[in-house]
C-alpha positions as a Markdown table, in Angstrom:
| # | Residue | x | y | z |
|---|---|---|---|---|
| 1 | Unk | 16.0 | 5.9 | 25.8 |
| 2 | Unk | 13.7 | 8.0 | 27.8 |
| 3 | Unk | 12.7 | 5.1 | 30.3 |
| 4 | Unk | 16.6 | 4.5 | 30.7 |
| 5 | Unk | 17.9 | 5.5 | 34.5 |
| 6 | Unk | 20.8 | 8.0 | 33.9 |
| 7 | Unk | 23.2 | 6.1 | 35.2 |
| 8 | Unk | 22.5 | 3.5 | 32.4 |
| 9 | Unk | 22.5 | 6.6 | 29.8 |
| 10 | Unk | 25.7 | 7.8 | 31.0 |
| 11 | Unk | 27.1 | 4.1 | 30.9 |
| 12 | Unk | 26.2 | 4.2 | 26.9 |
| 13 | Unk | 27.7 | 7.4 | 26.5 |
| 14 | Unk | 30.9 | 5.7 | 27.0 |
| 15 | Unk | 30.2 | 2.9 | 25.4 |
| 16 | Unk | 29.2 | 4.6 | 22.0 |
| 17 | Unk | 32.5 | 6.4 | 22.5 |
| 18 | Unk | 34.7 | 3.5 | 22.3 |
| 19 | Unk | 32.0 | 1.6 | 19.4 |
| 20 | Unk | 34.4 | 1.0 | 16.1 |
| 21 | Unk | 34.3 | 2.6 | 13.2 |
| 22 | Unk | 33.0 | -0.6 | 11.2 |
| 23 | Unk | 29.6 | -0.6 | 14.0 |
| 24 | Unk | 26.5 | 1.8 | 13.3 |
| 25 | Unk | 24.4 | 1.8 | 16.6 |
| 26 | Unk | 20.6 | 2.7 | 15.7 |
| 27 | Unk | 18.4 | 4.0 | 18.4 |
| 28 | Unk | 14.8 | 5.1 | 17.9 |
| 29 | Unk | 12.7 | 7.2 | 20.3 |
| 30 | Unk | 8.8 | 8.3 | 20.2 |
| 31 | Unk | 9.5 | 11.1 | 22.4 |
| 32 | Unk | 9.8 | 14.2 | 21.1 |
| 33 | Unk | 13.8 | 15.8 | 21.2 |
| 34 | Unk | 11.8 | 18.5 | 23.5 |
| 35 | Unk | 11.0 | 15.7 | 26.1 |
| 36 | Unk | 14.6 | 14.3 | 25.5 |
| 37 | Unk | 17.3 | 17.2 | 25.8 |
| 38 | Unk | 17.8 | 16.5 | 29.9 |
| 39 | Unk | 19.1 | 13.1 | 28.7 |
| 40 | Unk | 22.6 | 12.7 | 28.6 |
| 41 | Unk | 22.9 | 9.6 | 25.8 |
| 42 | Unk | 20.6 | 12.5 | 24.0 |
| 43 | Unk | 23.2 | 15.4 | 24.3 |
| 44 | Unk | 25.2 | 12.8 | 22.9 |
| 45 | Unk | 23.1 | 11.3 | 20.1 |
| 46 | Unk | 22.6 | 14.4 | 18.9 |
| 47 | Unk | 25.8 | 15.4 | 17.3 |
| 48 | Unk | 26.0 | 12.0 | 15.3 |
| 49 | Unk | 25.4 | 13.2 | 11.3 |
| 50 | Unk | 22.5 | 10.9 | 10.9 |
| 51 | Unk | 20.6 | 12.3 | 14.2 |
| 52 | Unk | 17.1 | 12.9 | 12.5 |
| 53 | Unk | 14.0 | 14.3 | 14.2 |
| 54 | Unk | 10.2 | 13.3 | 12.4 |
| 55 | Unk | 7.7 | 15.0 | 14.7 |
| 56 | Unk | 4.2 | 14.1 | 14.2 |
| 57 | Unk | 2.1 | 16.3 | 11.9 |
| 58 | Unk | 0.1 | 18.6 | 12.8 |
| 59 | Unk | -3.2 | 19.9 | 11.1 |
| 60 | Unk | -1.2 | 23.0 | 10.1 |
| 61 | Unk | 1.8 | 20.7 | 8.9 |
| 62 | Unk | -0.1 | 18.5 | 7.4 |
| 63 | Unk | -2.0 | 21.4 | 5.4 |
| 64 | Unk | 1.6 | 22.3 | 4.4 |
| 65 | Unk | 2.0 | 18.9 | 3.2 |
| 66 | Unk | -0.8 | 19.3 | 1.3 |
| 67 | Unk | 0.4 | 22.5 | -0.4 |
| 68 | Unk | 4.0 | 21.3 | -1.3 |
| 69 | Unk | 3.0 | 17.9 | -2.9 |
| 70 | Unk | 0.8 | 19.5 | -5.0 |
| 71 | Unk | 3.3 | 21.9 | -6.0 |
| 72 | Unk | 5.3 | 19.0 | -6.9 |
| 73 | Unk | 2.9 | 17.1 | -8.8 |
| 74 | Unk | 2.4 | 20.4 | -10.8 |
| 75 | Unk | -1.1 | 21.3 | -9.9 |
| 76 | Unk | -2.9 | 23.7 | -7.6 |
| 77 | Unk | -5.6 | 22.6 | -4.8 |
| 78 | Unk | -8.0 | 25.2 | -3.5 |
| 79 | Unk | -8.2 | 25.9 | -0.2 |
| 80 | Unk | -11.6 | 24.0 | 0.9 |
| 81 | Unk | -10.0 | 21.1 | -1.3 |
| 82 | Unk | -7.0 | 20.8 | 1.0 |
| 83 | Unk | -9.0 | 21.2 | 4.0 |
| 84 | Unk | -11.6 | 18.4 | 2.9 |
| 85 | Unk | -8.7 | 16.2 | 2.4 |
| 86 | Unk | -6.8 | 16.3 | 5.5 |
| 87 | Unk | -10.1 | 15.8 | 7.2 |
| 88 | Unk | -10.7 | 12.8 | 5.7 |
| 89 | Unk | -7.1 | 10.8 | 5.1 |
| 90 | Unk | -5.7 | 12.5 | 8.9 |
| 91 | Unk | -2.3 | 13.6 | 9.3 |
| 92 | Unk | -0.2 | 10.7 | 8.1 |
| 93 | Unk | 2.1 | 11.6 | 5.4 |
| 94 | Unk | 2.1 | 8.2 | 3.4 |
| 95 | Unk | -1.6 | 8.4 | 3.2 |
| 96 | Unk | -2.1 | 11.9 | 2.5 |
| 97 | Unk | 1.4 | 11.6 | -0.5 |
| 98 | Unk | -1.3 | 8.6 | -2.0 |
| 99 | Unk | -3.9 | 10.2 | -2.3 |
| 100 | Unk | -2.4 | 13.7 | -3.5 |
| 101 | Unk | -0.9 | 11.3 | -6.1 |
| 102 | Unk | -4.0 | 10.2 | -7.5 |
| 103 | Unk | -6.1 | 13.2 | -7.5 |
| 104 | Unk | -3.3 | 15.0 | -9.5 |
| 105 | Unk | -3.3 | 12.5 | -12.1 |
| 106 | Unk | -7.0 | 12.6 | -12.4 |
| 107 | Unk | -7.1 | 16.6 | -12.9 |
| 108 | Unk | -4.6 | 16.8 | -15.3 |
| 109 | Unk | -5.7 | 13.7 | -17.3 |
| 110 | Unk | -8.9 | 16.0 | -17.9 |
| 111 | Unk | -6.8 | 19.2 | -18.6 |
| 112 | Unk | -7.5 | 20.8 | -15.1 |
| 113 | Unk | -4.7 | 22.7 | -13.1 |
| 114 | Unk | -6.2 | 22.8 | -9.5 |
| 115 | Unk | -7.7 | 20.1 | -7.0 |
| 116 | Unk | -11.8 | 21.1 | -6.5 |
| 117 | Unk | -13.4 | 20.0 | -3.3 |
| 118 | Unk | -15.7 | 17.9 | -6.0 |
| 119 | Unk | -12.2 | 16.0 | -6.5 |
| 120 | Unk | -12.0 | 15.1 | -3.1 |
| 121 | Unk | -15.3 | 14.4 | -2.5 |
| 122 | Unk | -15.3 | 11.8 | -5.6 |
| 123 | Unk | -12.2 | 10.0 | -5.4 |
| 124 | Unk | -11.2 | 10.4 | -1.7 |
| 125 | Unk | -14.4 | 10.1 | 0.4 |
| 126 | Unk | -15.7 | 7.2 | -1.7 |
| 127 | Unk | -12.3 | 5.1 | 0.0 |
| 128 | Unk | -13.7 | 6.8 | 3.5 |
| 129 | Unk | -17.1 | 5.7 | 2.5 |
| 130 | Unk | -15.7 | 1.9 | 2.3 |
| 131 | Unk | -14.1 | 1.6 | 5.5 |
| 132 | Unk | -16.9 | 2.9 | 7.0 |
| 133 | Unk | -19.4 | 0.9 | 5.6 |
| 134 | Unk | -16.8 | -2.3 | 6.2 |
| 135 | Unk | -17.2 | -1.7 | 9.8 |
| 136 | Unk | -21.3 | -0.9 | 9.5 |
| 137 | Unk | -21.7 | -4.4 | 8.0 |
| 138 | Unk | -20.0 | -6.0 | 9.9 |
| 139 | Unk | -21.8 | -4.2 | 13.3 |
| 140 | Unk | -24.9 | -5.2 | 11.5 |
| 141 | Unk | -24.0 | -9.0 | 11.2 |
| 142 | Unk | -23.6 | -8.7 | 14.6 |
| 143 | Unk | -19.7 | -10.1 | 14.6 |
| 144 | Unk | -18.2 | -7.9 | 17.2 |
| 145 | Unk | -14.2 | -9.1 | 16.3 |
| 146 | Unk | -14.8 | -8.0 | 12.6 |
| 147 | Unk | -16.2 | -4.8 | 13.4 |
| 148 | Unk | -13.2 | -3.6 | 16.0 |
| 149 | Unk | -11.0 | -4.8 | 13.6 |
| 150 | Unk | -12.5 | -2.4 | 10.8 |
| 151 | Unk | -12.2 | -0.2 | 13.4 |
| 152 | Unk | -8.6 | -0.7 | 14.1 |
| 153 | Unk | -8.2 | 0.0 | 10.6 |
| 154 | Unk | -9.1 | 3.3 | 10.7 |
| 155 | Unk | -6.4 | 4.0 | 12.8 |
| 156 | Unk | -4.5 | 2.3 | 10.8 |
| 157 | Unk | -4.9 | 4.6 | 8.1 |
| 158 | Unk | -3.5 | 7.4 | 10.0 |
| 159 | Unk | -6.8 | 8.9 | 11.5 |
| 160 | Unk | -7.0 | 11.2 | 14.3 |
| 161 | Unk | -9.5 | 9.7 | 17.2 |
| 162 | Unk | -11.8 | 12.7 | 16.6 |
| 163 | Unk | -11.6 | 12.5 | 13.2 |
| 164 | Unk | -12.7 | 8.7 | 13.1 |
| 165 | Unk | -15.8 | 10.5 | 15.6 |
| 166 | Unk | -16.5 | 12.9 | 13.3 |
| 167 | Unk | -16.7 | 10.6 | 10.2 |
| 168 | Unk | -18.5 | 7.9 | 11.8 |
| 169 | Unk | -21.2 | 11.3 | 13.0 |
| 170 | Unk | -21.0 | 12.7 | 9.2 |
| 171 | Unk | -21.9 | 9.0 | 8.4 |
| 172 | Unk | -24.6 | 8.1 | 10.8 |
| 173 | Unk | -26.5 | 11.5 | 9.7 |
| 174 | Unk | -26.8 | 10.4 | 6.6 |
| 175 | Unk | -28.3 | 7.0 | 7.5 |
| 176 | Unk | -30.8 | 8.7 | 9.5 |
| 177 | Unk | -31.7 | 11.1 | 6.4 |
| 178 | Unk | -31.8 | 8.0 | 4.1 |
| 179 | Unk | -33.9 | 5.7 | 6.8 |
| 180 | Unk | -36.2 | 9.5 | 6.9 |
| 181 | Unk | -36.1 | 9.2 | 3.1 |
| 182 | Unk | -37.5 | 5.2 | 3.0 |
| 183 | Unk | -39.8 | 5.4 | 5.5 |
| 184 | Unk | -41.4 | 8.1 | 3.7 |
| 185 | Unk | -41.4 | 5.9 | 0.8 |
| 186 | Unk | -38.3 | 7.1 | -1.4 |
| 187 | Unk | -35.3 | 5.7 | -2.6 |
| 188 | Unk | -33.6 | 8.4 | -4.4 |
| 189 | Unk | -29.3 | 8.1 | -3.8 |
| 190 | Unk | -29.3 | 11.8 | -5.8 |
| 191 | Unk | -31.9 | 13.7 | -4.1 |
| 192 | Unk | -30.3 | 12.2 | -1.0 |
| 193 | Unk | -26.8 | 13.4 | -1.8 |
| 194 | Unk | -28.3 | 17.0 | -2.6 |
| 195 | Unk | -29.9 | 17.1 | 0.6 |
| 196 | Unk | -26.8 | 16.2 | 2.7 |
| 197 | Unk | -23.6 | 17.3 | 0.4 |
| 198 | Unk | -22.5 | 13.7 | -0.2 |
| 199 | Unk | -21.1 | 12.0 | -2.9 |
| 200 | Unk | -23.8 | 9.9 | -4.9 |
| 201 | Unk | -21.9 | 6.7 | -4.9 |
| 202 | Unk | -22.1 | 7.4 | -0.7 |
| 203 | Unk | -25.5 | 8.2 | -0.9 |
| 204 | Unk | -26.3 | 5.0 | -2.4 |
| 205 | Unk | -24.3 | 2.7 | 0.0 |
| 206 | Unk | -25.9 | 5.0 | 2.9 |
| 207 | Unk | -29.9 | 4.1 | 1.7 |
| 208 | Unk | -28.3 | 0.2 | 1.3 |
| 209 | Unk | -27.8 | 0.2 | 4.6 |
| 210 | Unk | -30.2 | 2.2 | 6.0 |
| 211 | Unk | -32.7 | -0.8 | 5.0 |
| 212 | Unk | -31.2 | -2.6 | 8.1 |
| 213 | Unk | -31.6 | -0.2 | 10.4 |
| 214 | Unk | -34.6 | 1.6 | 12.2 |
| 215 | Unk | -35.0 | 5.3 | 13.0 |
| 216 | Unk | -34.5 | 5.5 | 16.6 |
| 217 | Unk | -31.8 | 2.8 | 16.9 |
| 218 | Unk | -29.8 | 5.1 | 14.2 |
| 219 | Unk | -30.7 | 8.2 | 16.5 |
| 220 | Unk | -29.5 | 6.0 | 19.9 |
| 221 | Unk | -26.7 | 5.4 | 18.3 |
| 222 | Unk | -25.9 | 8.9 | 16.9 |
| 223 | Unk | -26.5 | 10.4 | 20.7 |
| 224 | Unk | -23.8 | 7.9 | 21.7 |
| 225 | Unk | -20.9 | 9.5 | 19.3 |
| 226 | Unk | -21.8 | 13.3 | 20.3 |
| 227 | Unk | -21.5 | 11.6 | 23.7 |
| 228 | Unk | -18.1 | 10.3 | 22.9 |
| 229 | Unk | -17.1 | 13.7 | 21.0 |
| 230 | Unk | -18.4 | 15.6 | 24.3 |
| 231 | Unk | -16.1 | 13.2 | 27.2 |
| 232 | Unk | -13.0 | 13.6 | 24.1 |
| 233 | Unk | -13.6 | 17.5 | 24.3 |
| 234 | Unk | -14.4 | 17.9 | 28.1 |
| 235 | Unk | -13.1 | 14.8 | 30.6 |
| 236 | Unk | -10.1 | 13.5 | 27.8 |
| 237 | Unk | -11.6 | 9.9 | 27.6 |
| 238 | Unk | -10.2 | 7.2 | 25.7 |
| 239 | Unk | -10.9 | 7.3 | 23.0 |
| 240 | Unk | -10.2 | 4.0 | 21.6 |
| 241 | Unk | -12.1 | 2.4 | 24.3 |
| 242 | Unk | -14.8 | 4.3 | 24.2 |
| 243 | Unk | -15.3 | 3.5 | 20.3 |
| 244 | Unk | -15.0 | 0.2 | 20.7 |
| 245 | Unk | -17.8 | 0.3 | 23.5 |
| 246 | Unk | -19.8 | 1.8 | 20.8 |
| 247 | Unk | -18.7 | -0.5 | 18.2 |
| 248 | Unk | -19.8 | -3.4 | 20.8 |
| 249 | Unk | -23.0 | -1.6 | 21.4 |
| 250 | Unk | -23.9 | -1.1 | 17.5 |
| 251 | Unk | -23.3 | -4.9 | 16.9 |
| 252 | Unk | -25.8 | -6.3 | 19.9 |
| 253 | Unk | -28.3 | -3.2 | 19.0 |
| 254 | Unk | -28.6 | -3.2 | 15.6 |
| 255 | Unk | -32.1 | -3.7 | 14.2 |
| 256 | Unk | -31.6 | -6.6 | 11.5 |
| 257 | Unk | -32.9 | -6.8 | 8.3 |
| 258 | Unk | -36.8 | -4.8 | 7.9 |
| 259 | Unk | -37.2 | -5.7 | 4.6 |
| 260 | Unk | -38.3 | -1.9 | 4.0 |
């Protein structure tokens, strides 16, 4: 409707006003109704009964999400809890309903009233953990298509570009702190999760991997998404491109299995 030449806009007007009865005409727009209210056809839309506007959330909106589905469900979630799990699901309402869904029913199947941070960090980053460690297998096979798909699918999920940058940053921090911990002749998933504030099960996966990396290719690789973060925060780059550069650039780099 937006790309539509007024002339064309104008020529729908009247047509919509002679549509019969027995019709329904749909029309769907990405632009906001602030972008749209020069538009004639939008004048005109919007006095139909079933005109409906679904803006994009927000941090703050989603946070409100957060607040009112809990309510629903019939449990509390403290503050850091609902923080922790916007940062990790995004913004998108379907996602964020799920997983609001399944940590209620876990608190309240153990007699709790409110959502913990622990919650979060237990059921929630443990999925984030996965994807993550989809695409980081995939980089380290070295099959490029896999790895921007799994990449892709972080998108997918409803994830902010600079959120996908600062999960894949939280992520490659703690590789580096378990490839630290093996080359120093540990392999400890709880001490490892103490040190950095992750879940154990993460920990683990993290020192799994870890094996098939070195230090300074993990530390190369690290320097390239604050790179990334910086041209997001600074110049606006693009940020899909510039990931999958970097998901390129992790699959061809990669050290392979060191047996270590």
């Amino acid at each position: 409707m937006s790309a539509a030449k007024p002339e064309i806009q104008a020529n729908l007007v009247e047509a919509l006003a002679k549509l019969p009865e027995t019709t329904n005409a749909v029309f769907f727009e990405e632009a906001g109704a602030g972008k749209l209210r020069r538009s004639p056809l939008f004048a005109e839309l919007a006095k139909e009964k079933f005109s409906l506007e679904f803006p994009a959330l927000d941090v703050a909106g989603a946070g409100r999400l957060v607040r009112e589905e809990c309510k629903t469900a019939g449990v509390g979630i403290e503050p850091r809890a609902a923080q922790d799990l916007v940062a990790l699901v995004g913004a998108d309402p379907w996602s964020l309903c799920q997983e609001i869904a399944k940590l209620a029913a876990y608190v309240l199947a153990r007699g709790s009233a409110s959502i913990k941070p622990a919650d979060v960090a237990e059921l929630v980053s443990e999925a984030q953990a996965d994807a993550f460690f989809v695409f980081l297998d995939a980089c380290v096979a070295g099959r490029e298509r896999p790895a921007l798909a799994a990449l892709e699918k972080l998108f997918l999920a409803g994830m902010a570009e600079m959120q996908i940058v600062t999960l894949l940053e939280r992520h490659f921090r703690l590789l580096i702190a378990a490839r630290d911990q093996l080359d120093h002749g540990l392999n400890d998933s709880e001490a490892l999760a103490a040190d950095c504030g992750a879940h154990p099960f993460v920990a683990g996966k993290a020192l799994a991997a870890a094996r098939r990396f070195d230090l300074r290719s993990l530390a190369d690789r690290h320097a390239d998404l604050i790179a990334i973060e910086r041209s997001l925060k600074t110049s606006g780059g693009k940020a899909r491109a510039l990931l999958d550069i970097f998901a390129v650039k992790l699959s061809s780099a990669c050290n392979l299995p060191t047996g270590r």
